[in-house]
FIMARZA-545519 format. One record per residue (C-alpha): x, y, z; residue number from 1. Coordinates in Angstrom, 3 decimals, decimal comma, padded with zeros to 6 digits. Layout:
N
        x        y        z num
        X        Y        Z NUM
...
***
This chain:
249
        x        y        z num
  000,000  000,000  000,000   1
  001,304  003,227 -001,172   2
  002,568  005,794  001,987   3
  000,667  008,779  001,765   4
  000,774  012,659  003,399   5
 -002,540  013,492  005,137   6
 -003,026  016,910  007,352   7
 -003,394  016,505  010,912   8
 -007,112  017,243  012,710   9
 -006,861  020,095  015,392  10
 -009,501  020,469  017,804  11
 -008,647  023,989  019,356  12
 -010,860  024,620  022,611  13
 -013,600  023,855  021,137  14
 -017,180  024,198  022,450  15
 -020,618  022,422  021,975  16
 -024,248  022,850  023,381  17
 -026,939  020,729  022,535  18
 -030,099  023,380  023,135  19
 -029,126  025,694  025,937  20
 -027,001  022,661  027,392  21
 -023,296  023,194  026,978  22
 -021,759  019,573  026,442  23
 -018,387  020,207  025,543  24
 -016,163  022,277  027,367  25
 -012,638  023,723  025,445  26
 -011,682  020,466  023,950  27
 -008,641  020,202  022,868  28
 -007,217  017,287  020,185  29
 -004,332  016,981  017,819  30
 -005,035  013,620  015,684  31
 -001,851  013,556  013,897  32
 -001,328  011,799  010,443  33
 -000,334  008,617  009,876  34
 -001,746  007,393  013,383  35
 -004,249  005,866  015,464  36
 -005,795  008,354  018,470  37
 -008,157  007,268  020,696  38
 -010,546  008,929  022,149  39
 -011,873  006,898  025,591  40
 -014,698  007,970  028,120  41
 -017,815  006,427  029,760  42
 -021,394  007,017  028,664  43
 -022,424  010,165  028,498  44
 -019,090  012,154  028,498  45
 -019,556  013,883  025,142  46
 -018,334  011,508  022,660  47
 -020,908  011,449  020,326  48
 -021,369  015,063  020,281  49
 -017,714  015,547  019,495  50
 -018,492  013,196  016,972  51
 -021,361  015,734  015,454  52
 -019,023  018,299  015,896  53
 -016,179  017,058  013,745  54
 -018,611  015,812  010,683  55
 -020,492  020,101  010,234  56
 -023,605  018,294  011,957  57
 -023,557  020,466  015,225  58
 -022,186  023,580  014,649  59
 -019,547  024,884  017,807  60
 -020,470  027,773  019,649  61
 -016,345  028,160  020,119  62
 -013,434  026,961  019,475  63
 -012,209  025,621  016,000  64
 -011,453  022,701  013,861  65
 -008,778  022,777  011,455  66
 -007,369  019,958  009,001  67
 -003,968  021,399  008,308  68
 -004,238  025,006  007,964  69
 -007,635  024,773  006,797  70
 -010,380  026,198  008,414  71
 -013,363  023,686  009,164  72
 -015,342  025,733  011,627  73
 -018,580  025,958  011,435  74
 -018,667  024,169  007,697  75
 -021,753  021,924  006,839  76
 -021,273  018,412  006,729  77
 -020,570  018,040  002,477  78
 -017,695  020,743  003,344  79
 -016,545  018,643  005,856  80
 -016,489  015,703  003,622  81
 -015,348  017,411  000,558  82
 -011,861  018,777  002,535  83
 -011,429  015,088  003,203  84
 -012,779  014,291  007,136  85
 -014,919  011,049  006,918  86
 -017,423  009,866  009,896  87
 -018,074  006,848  010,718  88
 -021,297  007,311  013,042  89
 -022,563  004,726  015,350  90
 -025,098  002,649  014,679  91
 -023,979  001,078  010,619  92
 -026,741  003,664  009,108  93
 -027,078  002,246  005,405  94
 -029,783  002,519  003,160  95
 -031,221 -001,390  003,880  96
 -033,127 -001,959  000,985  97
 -030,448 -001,015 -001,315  98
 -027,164 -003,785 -002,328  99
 -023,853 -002,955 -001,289 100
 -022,943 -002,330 -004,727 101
 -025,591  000,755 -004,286 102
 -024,621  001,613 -000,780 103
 -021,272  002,028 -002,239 104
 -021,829  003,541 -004,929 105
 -024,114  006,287 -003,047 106
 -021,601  006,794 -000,834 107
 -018,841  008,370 -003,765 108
 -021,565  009,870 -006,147 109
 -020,585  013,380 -005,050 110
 -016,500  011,953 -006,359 111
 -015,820  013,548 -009,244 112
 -016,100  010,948 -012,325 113
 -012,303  009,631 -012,053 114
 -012,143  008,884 -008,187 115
 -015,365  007,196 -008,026 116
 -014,270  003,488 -009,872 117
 -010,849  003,673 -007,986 118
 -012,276  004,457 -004,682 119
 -014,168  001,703 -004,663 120
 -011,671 -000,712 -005,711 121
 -010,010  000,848 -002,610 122
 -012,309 -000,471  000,033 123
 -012,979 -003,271 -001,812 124
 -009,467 -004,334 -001,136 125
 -009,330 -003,615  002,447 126
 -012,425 -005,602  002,818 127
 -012,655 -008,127 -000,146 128
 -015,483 -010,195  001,875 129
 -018,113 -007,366  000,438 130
 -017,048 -008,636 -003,422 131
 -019,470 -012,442 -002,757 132
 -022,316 -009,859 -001,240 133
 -022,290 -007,038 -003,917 134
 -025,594 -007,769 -005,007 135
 -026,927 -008,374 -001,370 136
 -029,492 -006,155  000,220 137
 -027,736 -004,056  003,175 138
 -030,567 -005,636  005,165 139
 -030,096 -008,933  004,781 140
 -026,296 -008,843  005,565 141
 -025,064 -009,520  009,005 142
 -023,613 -006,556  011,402 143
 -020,086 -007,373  011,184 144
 -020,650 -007,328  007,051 145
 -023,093 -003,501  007,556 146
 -020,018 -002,689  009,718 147
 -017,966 -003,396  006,738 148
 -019,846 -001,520  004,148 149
 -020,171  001,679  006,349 150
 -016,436  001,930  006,572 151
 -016,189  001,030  003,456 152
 -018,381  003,929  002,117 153
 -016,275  006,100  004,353 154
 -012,663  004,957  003,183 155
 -013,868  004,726 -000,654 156
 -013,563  008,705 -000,510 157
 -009,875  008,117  000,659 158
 -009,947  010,722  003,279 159
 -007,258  012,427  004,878 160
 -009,309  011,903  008,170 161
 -011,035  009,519  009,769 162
 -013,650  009,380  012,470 163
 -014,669  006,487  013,577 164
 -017,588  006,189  016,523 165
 -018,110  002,809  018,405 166
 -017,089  000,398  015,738 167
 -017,153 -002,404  018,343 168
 -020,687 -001,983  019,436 169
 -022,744 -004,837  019,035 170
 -020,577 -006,722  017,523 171
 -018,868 -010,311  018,159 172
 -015,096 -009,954  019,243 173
 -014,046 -012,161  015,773 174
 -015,574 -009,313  013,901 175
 -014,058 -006,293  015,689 176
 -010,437 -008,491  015,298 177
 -011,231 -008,489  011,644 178
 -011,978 -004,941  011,113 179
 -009,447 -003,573  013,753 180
 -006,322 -004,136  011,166 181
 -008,107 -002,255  008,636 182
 -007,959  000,897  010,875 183
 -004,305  000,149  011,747 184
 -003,767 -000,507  007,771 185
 -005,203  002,525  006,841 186
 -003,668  004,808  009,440 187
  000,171  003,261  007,733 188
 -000,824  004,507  004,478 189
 -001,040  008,147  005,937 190
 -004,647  009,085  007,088 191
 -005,140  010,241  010,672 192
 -007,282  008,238  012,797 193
 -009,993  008,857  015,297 194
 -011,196  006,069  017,258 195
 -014,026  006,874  019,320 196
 -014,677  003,997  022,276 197
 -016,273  002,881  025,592 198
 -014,474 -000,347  025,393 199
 -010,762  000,947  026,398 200
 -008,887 -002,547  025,402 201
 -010,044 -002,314  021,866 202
 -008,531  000,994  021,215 203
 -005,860  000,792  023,338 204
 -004,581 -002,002  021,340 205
 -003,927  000,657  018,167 206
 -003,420  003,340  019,530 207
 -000,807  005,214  019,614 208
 -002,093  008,450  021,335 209
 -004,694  008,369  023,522 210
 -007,397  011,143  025,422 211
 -009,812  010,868  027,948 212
 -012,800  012,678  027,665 213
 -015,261  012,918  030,858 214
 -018,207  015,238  031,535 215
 -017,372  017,165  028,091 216
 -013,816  017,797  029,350 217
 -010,421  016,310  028,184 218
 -009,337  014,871  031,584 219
 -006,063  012,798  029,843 220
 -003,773  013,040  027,071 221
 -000,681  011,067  026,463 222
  000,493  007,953  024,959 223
 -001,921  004,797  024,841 224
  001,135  002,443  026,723 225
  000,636  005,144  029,176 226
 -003,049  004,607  029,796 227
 -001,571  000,272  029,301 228
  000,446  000,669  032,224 229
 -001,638  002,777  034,608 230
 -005,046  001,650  034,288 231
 -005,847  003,532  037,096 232
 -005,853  006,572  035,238 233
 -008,637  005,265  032,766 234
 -010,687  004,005  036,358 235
 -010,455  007,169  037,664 236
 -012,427  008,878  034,656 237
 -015,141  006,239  035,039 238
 -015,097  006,920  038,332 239
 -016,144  010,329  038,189 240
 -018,843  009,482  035,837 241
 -020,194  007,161  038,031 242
 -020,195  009,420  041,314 243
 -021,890  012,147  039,469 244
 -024,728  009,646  038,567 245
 -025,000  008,710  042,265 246
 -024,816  011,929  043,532 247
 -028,591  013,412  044,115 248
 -029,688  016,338  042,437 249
***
């Protein structure tokens, strides 16, 4: 696989409400090219709302998100997309009545004419189980094989970023060891990844940096061996998630 230069994501202080609620509080990420970042936290800490954040769905009410030296901030989602930052939301949302030829093919329509076929050529080589189920409805296919078409639509678009939210969710632990090389695979060739998890072990075991987000705050950053070695650390966040729960209002 060829090496390729991808711009780093920075997350500068950034800040999110979700209706007068203010979820994230001055977040601050680097997700440097060429890696695997994790992104760890218990229910409820803001992860999926970063998530929103990153792909132009929620718009910040501070802070900024650059890809390089490019200005993201505030840009609606086909911006985002177009300058090359691909989201993998959770919860494998694919159109279910359509094949995965379709699914695929959906997913690089807005490609101009020439990146289309060789995008999907692309993700059909990092997951070559799709090729005996091209003609299969999205619906009928299993979740491991809807997990693989969703990052498949995402990585067809060869993105200089990419966001990935709870890819082990639901699924069996042969599946997640089958897609978890694909992430470290496509982080080699050059593109800066985001792995977004509640299950620390799985992401741990790529990762290269690692942050811990808790009650919308970064409460950890540093290397993943780091979080490895003192697991304390990563109890510690949970911990305060849990307290808060218990504590009355």
């Amino acid at each position: 696989m060829t090496v390729t230069t991808a711009p780093a994501l920075h997350v500068e202080e950034l800040r999110v409400a979700r209706g007068t609620r203010t979820v994230l509080h001055d977040v601050r990420l680097d997700i440097p090219a060429g890696e695997v970042t994790a992104l760890l936290g218990p229910n409820g800490a803001g992860k999926s709302t970063l998530v929103l954040a990153l792909g132009g769905v929620l718009r910040p009410t501070g802070g900024r998100l650059l890809l390089g030296e490019r200005e993201l901030t505030g840009r609606r989602p086909e911006k985002v997309r177009a300058a090359g930052v691909a989201v993998v939301p959770e919860g494998r949302r694919l159109l279910p009545s359509l094949t995965v030829r379709d699914n695929l093919h959906a997913a690089v329509y807005s490609l101009g004419r020439e990146a289309r076929r060789p995008g999907v050529e692309y993700a059909l080589e990092l997951f070559p189980e799709l090729r005996q189920r091209w003609h299969t409805p999205a619906r009928a296919l299993s979740g491991g094989q809807q997990q693989m078409v969703v990052l498949a639509q995402a990585l067809a678009s060869r993105p200089s970023v990419l966001v990935v939210d709870e890819l082990s969710l639901g699924l069996a632990p042969v599946v997640v060891k089958r897609l978890m090389p694909v992430l470290a695979d496509v982080a080699a060739a050059g593109t800066a990844v985001l792995l977004i998890e509640q299950f620390a072990h799985v992401a741990l075991a790529l990762a290269t940096t690692a942050h811990i987000l808790e009650g919308g705050r970064i409460r950890f950053s540093g290397t993943a061996q780091e979080l490895k070695d003192n697991p304390e650390k990563l109890s510690a966040a949970y911990l305060l998630r849990t307290n808060a729960e218990d504590t009355p209002s």
